[in-house]
C-alpha positions, -999 to 999 in steps of 0.1 A, spaced: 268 -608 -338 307 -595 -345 329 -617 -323 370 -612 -316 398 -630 -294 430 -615 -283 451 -646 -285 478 -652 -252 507 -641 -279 491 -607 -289 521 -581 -293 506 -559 -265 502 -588 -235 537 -587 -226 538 -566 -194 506 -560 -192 504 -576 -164 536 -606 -157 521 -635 -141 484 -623 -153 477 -608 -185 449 -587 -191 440 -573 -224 450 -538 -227 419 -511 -234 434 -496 -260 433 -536 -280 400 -540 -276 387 -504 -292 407 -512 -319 390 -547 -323 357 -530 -317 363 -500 -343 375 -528 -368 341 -546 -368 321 -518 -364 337 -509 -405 340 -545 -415 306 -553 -403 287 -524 -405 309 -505 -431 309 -472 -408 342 -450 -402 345 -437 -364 367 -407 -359 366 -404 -317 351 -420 -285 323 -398 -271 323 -419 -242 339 -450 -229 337 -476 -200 354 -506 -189 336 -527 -165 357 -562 -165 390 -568 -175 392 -593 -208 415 -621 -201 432 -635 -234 419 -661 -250 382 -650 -235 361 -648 -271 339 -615 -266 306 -604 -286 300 -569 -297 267 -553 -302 264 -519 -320 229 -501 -324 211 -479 -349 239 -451 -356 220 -418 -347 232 -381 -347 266 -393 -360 272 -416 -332 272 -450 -326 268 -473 -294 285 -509 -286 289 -532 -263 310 -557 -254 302 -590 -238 319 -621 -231 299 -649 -211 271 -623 -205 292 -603 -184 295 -571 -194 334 -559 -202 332 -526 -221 304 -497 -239 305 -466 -252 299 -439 -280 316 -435 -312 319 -406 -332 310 -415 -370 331 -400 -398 311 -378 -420 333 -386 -452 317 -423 -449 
């Protein structure tokens, strides 16, 4: 299973919040679309759907799950300490 951790001097922490850092959304699609080519060598061109359920703290390692891609979309999920932080849909690229 694809693992990532936003380390506590990631370039987008700063601000995001002072005094308690939480890893901005945005971070963790990226880390998720990353693995999703580097471990499943699949492209994704948009988010059909998306939904953050805990905040990721930095540091926190988190395991992502994708299943069988189907009808040009892909689901994952994103767990850390079997909580679940994140899932969604991703739209494949058709030039893959």
């Amino acid at each position: 299973m694809p693992e990532f951790i936003i380390t506590a001097d990631h370039p987008a922490l700063p601000g995001h919040f002072p005094g308690q850092p939480i890893v901005p959304g945005v971070v963790i699609v990226d880390q998720v679309i990353a693995l999703l080519a580097d471990t499943q060598g699949l492209q994704a061109s948009g988010i059909r759907k998306l939904k953050f359920l805990k905040p990721l703290l930095p540091g926190q390692p988190v395991s992502v799950t994708f299943a069988e891609p189907k009808n040009g979309r892909v689901r994952f999920r994103c767990e850390s300490d079997g909580d679940l932080l994140a899932e969604g849909n991703l739209e494949l690229s058709l030039n893959v």
